[in-house]
C-alpha positions, -999 to +999 in steps of 0.1 A: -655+239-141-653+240-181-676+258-203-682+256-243-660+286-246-633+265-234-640+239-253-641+258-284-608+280-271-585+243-267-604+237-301-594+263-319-555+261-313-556+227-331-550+224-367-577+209-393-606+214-377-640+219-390-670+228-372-704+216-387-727+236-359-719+254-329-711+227-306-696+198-330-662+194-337-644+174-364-608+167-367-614+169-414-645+154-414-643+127-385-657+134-354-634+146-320-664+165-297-697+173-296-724+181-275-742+148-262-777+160-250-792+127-229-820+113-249-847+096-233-836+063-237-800+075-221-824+089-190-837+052-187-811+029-191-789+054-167-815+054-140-824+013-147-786+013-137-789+028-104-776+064-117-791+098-114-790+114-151-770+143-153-785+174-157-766+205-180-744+207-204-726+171-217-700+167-240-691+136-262-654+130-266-638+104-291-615+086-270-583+059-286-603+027-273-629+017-254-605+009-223-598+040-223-632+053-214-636+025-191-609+040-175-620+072-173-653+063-156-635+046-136-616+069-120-639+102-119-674+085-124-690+120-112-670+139-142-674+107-169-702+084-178-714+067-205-747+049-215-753+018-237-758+038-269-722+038-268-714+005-260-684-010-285-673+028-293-648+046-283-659+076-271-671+087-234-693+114-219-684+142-200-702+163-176-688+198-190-693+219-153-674+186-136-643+183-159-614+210-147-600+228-173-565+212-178-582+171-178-603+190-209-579+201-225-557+170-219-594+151-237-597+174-261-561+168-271-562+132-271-589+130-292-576+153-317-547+127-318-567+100-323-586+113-352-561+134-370-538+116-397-510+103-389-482+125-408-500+162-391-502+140-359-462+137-362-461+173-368-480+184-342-459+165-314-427+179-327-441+212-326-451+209-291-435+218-260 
């Protein structure tokens, strides 16, 4: 079970970031994370679908590509979801108290690489373990 503060701990040990308010993170100025609450619309179209809306704490994640996320949801539909606002972007929806700790970090990660630039990307990976 993750929590903000773990978010903004795996945060934190990556380089260039910028934080705009307390829960949105930005690899310079694009976007990595952020916190996602379910608008009305999202409450709808998710229970039109057949699915309960989550309740607590969600957290947006830019992802490389939409397959990707399809993926994701795939594969742990009770930790990621997505709803139509989304549809054609890469990014997917986590429920935060679902996701361990490691697969966040692991997110986090990836969508720091994803939005960082290419050259501190390089330098990153050949700084890594």
């Amino acid at each position: 079970m993750a929590t903000w503060n773990d978010v903004a701990r795996i945060v934190d040990g990556l380089p260039l970031i910028t934080q705009r308010t307390p829960h949105d993170w930005r690899v310079g100025k694009k976007l990595m994370a952020w916190e996602r609450p379910l608008r009305k619309s999202d409450r709808q179209a998710l229970a039109r679908a057949g699915s309960e809306p989550p309740s607590g704490d969600i957290l947006g994640v830019r992802v490389s590509d939409e397959g990707v996320k399809f993926a994701l949801i795939a594969e742990e539909p009770d930790v990621y979801f997505t709803t139509p606002h989304f549809d054609g972007y890469p990014a997917v929806l986590v429920r935060l108290a679902e996701i361990e700790v490691r697969d966040l970090e692991e997110l986090v990660t990836e969508a720091w690489l994803t939005q960082a630039p290419k050259r501190l990307v390089q330098e990153f990976l050949a700084n890594s373990p």
